[in-house]
MIDRENNU-600294 format. One record per residue: residue in one letter; x, y, z of N, C-alpha, C in turn. Coordinates in steps of 0.2 Angstrom, whole numbers, always signed. Layout:
NODE type    nX    nY    nZ   caX   caY   caZ    cX    cY    cZ
NODE    a     X     Y     Z     X     Y     Z     X     Y     Z
...
***
This chain:
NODE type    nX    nY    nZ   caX   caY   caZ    cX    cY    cZ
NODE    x  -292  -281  +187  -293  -279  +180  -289  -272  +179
NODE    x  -289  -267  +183  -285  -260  +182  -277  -262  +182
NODE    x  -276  -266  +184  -268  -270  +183  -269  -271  +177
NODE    x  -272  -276  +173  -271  -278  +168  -272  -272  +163
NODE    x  -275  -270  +162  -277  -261  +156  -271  -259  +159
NODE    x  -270  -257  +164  -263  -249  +165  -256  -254  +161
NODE    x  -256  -263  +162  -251  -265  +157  -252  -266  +149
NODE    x  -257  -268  +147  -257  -266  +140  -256  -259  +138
NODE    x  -258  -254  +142  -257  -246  +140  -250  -247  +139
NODE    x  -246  -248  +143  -240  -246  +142  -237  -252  +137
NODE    x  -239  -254  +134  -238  -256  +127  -238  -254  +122
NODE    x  -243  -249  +124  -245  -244  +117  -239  -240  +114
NODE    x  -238  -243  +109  -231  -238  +105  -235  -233   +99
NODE    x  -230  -227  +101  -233  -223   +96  -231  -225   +87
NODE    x  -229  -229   +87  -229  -231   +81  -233  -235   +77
NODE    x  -240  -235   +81  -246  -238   +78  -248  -234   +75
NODE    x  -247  -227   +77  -251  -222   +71  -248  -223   +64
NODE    x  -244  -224   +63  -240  -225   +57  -246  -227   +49
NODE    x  -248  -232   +52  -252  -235   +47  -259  -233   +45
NODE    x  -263  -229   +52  -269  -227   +51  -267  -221   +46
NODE    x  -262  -216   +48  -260  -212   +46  -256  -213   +37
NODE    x  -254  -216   +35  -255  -218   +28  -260  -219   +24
NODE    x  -264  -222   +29  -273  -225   +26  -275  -216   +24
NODE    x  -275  -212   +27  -277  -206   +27  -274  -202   +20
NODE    x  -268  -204   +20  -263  -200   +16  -267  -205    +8
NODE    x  -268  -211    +7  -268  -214    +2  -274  -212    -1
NODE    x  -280  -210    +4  -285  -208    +3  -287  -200    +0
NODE    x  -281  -197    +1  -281  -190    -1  -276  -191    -7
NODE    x  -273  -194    -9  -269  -197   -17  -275  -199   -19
NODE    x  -279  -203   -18  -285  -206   -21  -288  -202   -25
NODE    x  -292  -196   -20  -297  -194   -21  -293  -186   -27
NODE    x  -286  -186   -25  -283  -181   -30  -280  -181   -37
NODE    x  -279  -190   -35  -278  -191   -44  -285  -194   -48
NODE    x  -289  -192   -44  -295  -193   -49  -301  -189   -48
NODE    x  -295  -181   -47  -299  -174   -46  -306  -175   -43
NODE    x  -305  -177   -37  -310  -177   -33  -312  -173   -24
NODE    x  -306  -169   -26  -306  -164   -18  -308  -158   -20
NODE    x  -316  -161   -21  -322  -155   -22  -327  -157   -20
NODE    x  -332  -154   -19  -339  -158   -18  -341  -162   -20
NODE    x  -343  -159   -29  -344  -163   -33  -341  -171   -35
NODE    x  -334  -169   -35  -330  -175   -36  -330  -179   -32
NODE    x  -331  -177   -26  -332  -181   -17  -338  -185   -19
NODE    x  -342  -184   -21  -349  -186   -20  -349  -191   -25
NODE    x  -346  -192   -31  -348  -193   -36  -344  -201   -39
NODE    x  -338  -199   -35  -333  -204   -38  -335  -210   -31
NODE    x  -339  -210   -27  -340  -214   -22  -349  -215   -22
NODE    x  -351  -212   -28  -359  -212   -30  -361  -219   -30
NODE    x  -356  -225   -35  -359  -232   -33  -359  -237   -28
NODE    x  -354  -235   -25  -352  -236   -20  -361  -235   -13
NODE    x  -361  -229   -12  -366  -225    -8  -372  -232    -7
NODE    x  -375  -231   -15  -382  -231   -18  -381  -239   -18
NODE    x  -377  -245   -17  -375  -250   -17  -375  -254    -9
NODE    x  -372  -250    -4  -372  -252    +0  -379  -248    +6
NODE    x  -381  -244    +4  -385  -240    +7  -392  -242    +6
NODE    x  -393  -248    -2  -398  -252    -5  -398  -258    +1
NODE    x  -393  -262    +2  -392  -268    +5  -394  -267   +14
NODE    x  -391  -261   +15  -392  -261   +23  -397  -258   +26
NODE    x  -400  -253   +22  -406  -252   +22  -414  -259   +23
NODE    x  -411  -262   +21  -415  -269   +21  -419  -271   +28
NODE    x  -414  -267   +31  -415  -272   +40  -414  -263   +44
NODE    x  -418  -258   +41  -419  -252   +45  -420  -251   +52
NODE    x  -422  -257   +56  -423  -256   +62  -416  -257   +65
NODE    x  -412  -263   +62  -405  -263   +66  -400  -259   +65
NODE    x  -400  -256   +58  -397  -250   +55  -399  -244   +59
NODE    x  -407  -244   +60  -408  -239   +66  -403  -238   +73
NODE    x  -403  -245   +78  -401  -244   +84  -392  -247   +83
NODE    x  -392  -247   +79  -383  -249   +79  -383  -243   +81
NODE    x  -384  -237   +73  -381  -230   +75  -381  -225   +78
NODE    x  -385  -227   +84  -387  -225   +91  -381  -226   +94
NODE    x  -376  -227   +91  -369  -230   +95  -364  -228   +94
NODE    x  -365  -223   +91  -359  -217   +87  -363  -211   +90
NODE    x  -366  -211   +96  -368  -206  +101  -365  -208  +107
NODE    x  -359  -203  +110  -353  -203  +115  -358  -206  +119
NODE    x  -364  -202  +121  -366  -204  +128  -370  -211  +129
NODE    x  -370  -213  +124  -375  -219  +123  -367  -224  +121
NODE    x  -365  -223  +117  -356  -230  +122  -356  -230  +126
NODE    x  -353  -224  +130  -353  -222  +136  -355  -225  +141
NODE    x  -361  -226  +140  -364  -230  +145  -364  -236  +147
NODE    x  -363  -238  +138  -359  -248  +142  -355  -248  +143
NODE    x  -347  -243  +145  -343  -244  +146  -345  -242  +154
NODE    x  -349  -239  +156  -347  -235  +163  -346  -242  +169
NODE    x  -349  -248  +167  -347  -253  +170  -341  -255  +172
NODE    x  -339  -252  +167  -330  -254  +170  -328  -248  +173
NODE    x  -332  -243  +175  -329  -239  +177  -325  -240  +186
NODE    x  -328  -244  +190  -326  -245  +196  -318  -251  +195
NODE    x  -318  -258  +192  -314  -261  +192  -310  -258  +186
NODE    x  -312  -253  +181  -306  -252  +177  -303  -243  +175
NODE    x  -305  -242  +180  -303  -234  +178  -299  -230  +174
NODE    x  -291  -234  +174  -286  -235  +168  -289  -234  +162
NODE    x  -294  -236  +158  -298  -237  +153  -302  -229  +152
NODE    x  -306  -228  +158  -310  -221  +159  -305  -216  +157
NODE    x  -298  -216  +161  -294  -211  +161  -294  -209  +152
NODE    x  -293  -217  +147  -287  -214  +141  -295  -213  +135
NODE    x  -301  -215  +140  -306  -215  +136  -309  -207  +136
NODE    x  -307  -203  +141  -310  -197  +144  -303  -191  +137
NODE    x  -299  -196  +139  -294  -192  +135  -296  -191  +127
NODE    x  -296  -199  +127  -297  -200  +119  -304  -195  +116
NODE    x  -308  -196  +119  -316  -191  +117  -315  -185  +117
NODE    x  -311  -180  +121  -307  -176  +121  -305  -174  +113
NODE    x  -300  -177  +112  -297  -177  +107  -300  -177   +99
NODE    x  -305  -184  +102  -309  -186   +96  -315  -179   +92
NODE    x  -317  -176  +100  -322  -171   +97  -318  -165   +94
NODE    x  -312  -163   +98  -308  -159   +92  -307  -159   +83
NODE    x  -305  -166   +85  -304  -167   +78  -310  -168   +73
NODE    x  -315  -170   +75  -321  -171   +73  -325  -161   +71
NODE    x  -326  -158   +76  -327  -151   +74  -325  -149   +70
NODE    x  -316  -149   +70  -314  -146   +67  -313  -148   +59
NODE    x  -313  -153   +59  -313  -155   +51  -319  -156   +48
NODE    x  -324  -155   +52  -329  -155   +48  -331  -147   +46
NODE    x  -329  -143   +49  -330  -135   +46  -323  -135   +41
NODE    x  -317  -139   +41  -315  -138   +35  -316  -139   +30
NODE    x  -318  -148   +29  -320  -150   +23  -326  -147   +20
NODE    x  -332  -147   +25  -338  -144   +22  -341  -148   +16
NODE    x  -342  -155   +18  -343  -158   +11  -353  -161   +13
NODE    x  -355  -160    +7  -361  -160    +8  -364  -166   +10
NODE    x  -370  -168   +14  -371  -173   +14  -376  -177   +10
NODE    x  -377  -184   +10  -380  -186    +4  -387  -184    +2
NODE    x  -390  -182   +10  -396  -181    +8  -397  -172    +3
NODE    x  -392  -170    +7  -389  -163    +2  -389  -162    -5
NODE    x  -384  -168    -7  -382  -171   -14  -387  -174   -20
NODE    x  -388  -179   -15  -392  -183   -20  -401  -182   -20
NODE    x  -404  -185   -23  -409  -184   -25  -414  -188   -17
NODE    x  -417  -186   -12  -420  -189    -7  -424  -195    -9
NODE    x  -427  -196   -15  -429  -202   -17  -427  -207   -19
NODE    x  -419  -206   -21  -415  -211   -25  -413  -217   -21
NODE    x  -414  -215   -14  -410  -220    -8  -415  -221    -1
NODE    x  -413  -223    +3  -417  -224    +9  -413  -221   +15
NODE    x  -419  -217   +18  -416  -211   +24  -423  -216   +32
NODE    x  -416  -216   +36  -419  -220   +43  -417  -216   +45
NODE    x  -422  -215   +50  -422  -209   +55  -421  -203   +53
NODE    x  -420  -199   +57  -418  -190   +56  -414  -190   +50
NODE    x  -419  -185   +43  -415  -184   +39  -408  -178   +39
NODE    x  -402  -180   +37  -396  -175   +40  -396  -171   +34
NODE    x  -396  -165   +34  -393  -162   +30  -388  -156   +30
NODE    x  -384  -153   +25  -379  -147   +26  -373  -148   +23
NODE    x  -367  -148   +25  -363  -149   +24  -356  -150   +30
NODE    x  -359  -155   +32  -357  -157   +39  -354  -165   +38
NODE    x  -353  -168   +30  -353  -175   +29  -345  -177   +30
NODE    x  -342  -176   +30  -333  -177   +32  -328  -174   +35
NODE    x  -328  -178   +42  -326  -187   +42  -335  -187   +47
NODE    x  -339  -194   +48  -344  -196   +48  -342  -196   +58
NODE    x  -345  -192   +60  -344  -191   +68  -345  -196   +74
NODE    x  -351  -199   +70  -352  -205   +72  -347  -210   +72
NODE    x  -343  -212   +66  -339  -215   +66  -331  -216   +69
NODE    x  -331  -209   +69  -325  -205   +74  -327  -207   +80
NODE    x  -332  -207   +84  -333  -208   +91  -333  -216   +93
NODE    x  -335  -220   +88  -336  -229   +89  -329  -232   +91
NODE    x  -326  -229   +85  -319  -232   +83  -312  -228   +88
NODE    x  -315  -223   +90  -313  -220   +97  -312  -224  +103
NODE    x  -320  -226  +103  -320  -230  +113  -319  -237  +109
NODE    x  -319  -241  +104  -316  -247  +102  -309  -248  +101
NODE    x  -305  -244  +102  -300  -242  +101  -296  -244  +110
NODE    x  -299  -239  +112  -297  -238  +118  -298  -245  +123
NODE    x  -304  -247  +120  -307  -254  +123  -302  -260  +122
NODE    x  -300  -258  +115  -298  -265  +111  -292  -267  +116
NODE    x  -288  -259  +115  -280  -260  +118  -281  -264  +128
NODE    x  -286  -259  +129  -288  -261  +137  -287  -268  +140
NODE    x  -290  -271  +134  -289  -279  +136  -289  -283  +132
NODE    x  -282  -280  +128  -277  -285  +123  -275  -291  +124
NODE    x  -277  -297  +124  -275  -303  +125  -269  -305  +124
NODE    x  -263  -310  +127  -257  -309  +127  -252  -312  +121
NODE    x  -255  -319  +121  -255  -324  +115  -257  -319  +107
NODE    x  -252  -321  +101  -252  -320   +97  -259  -322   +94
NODE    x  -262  -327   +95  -270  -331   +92  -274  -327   +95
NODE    x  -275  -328  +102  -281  -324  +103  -281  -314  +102
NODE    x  -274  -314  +102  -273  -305  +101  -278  -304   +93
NODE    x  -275  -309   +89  -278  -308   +82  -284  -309   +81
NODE    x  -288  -312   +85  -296  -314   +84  -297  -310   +89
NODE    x  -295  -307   +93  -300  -301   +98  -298  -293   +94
NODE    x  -292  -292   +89  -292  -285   +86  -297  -285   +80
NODE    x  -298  -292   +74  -301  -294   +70  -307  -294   +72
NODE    x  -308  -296   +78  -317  -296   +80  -317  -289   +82
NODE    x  -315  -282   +86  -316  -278   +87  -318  -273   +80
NODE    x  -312  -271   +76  -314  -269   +67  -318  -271   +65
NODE    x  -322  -279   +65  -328  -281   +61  -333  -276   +64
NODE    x  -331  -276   +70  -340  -273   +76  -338  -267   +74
NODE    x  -334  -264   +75  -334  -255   +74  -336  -255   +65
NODE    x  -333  -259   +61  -335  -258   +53  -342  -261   +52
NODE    x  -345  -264   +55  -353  -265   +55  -358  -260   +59
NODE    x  -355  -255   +64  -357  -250   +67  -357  -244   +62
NODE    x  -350  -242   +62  -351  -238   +59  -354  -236   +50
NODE    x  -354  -242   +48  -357  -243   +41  -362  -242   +42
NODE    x  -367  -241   +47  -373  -240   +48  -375  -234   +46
NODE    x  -370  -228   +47  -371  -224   +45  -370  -221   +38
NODE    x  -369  -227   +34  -372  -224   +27  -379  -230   +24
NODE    x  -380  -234   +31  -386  -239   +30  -392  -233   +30
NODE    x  -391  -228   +34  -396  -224   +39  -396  -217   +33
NODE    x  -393  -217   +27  -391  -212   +24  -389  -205   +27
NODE    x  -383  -205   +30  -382  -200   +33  -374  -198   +33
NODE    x  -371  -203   +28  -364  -202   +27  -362  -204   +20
NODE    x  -358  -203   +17  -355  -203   +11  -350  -212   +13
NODE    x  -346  -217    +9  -342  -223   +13  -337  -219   +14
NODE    x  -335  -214    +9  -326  -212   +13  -327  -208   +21
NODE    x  -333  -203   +20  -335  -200   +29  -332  -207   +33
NODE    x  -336  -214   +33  -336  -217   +37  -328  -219   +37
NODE    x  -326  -221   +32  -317  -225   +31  -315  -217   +36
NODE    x  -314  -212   +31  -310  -208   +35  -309  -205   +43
NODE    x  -317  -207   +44  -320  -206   +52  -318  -211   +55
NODE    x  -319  -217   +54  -317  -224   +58  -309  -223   +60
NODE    x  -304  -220   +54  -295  -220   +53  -294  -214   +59
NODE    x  -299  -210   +59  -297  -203   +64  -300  -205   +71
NODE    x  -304  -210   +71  -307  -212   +79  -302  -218   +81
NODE    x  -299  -222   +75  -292  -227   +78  -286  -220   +80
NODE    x  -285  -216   +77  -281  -213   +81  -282  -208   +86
NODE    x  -288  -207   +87  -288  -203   +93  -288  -205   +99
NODE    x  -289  -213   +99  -289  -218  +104  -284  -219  +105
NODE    x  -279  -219  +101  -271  -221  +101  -268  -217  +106
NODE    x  -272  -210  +103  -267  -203  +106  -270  -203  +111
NODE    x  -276  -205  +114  -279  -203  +121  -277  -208  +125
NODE    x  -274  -215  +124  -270  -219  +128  -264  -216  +130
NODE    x  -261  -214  +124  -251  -211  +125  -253  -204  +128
NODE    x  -257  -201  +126  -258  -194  +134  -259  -196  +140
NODE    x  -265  -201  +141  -264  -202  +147  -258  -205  +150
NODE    x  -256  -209  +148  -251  -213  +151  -245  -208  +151
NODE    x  -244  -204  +147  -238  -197  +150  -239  -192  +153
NODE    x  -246  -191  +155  -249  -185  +158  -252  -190  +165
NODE    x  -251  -195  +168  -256  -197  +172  -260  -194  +175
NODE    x  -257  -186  +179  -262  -183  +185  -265  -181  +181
NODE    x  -267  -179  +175  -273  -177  +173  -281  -179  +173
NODE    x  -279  -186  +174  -285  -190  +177  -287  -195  +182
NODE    x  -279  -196  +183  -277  -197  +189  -283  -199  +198
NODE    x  -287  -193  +199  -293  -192  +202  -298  -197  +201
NODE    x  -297  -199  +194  -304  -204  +192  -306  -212  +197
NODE    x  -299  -211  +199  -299  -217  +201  -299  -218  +211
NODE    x  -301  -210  +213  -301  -209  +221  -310  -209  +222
NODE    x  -311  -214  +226  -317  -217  +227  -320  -209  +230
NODE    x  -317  -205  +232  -320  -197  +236  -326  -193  +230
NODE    x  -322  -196  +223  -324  -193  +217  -329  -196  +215
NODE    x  -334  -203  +215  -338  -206  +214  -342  -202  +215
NODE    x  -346  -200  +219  -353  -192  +218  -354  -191  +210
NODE    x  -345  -188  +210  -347  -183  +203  -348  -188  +196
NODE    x  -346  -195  +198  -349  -198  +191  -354  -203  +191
NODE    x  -359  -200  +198  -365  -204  +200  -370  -198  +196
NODE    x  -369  -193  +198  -371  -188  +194  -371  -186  +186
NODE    x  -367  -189  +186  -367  -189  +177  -369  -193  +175
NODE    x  -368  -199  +175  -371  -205  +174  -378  -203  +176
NODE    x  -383  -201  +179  -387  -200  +183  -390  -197  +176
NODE    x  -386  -191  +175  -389  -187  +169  -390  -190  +161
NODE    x  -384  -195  +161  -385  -201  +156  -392  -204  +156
NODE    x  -395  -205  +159  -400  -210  +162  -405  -205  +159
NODE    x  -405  -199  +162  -412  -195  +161  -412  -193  +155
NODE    x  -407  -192  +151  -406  -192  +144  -409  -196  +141
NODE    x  -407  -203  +141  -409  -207  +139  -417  -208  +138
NODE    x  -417  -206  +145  -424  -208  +145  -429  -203  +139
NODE    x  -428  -199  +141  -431  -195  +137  -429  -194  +128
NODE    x  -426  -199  +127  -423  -203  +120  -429  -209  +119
NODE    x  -430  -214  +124  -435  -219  +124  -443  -215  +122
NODE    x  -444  -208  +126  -449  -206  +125  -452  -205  +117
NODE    x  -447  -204  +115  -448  -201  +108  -446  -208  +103
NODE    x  -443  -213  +104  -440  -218   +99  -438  -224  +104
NODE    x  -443  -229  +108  -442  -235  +111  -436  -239  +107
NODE    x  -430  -238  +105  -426  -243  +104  -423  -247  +108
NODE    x  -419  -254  +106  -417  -258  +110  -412  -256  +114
NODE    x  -408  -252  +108  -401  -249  +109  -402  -247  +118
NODE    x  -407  -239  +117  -407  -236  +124  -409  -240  +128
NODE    x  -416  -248  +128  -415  -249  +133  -408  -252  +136
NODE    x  -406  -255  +132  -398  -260  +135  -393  -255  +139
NODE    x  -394  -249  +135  -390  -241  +140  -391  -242  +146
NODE    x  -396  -239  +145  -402  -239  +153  -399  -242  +158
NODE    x  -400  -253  +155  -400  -255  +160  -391  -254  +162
NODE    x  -389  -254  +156  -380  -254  +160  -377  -247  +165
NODE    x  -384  -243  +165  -382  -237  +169  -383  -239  +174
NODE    x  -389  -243  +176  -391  -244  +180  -387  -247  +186
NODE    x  -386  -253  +185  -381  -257  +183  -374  -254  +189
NODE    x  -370  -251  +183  -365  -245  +185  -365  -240  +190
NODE    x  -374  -237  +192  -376  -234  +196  -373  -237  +203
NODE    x  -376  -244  +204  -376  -246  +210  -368  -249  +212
NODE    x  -366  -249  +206  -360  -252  +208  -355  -246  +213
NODE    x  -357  -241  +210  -352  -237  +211  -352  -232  +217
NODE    x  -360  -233  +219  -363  -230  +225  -360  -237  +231
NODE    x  -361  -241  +229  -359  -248  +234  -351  -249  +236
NODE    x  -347  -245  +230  -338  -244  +232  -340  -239  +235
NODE    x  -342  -234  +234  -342  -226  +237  -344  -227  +245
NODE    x  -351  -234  +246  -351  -233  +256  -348  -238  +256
NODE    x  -345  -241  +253  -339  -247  +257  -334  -243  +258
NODE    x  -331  -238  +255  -326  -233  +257  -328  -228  +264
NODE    x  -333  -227  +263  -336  -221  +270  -336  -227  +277
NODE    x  -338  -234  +275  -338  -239  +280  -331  -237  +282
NODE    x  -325  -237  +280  -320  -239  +279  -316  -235  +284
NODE    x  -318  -228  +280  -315  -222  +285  -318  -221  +291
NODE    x  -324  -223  +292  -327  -223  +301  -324  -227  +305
NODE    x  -323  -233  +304  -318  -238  +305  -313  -235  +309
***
């Protein structure tokens, strides 16, 4: 399987950015020819938009709940740690991409500083699931930066080779990140542009975290020396206790499926770690 991801990676041409990165640029013409790169105008020229889709998906609060449990790094994280032993390839450009992602994400949200809905608009007007957010911490949706991040990374991991099935696995990934991350204006917690613009900066961080790692390999390089397995039995380990203490306060499905894929992961990676130490007594 690590064969297979270290060859898609090196497929990756920088000239995918090309497009997310126009999505971006059309988006900042949008919002400028219709004097909207201001709070006010930000909020306002995307108000029906908001109150239309945030009506709809509200509907089904509880799924809208634990989708957007999944725009929490540590909570993907953890269904990916499965692949951590057969795919490490994937770890490396994911560790990279998260890296990158939370930069970006920090820092543009103390740029823009655009207020968020529960901010803005009237708390009655709409329906708020879960923790209500407030401030002005609403752009680009962080949640959405982090989904479209590890689906990114995932998607490329195990690109199918054939033109049909390439198209119904990149078309299937964008539905599930675009159904994820719409949750965060299901959960009122994000404006739609937060989400578009989050989702265009989590596809390129994933872009960028593949092409560093693959030109930087020894940076993570170690991830994949069975010596090193401790130290991601121990974080994983802390995944878990985390979690837990996430179930304690809010039993969602989401945490338990974490859980078990930690679990899962746990044993795997303890069971490559003493087949190595077998190996060396030998």
């Amino acid at each position: 399987m690590n064969i297979i991801v270290a060859d898609n990676y090196a497929k990756v041409k920088p000239s995918l950015l090309y497009l997310p990165s126009l999505i971006l640029v059309a988006v900042a013409l949008f919002l400028y020819m219709n004097d909207s790169l201001n709070d006010n105008g930000y909020a306002e020229i995307q108000k029906g938009v908001f109150f239309w889709l945030n009506s709809h998906l509200s509907q089904l609060p509880m799924l809208q709940h634990n989708l957007t449990q999944l725009g929490n790094s540590m909570i993907f994280m953890s269904f990916l740690a499965i692949f951590f032993v057969a795919a490490p390839k994937m770890w490396e450009s994911l560790l990279s991409a998260s890296i990158i992602s939370g930069i970006f994400s920090k820092v543009l949200k103390m740029f823009f500083s655009v207020p968020r809905p529960a901010q803005y608009f009237d708390n009655d007007s709409f329906s708020i699931i879960g923790e209500k957010l407030m401030g002005y911490a609403s752009c680009p949706s962080g949640h959405s930066i982090t989904i479209f991040t590890t689906l990114t990374v995932l998607m490329f991991a195990f690109m199918p080779k054939t033109v049909w099935y390439k198209t119904v696995w990149v078309l299937s990934v964008f539905i599930v990140g675009a159904v994820i991350a719409l949750s965060r204006v299901g959960v009122g917690a994000h404006h739609p542009l937060d989400v578009l613009i989050g989702s265009t900066i989590g596809y390129i961080s994933g872009l960028i975290g593949i092409l560093v790692s693959r030109r930087y390999p020894v940076i993570w390089r170690w991830i994949g020396n069975r010596k090193f397995y401790p130290v991601f039995v121990l974080l994983f380990v802390g995944f878990a206790v985390a979690i837990v203490l996430k179930i304690t306060k809010e039993n969602l499905i989401v945490f338990d499926l974490a859980l078990l894929s930690l679990a899962v992961s746990i044993y795997f990676i303890i069971k490559a770690y003493v087949r190595q130490i077998k190996e060396v007594d030998k």
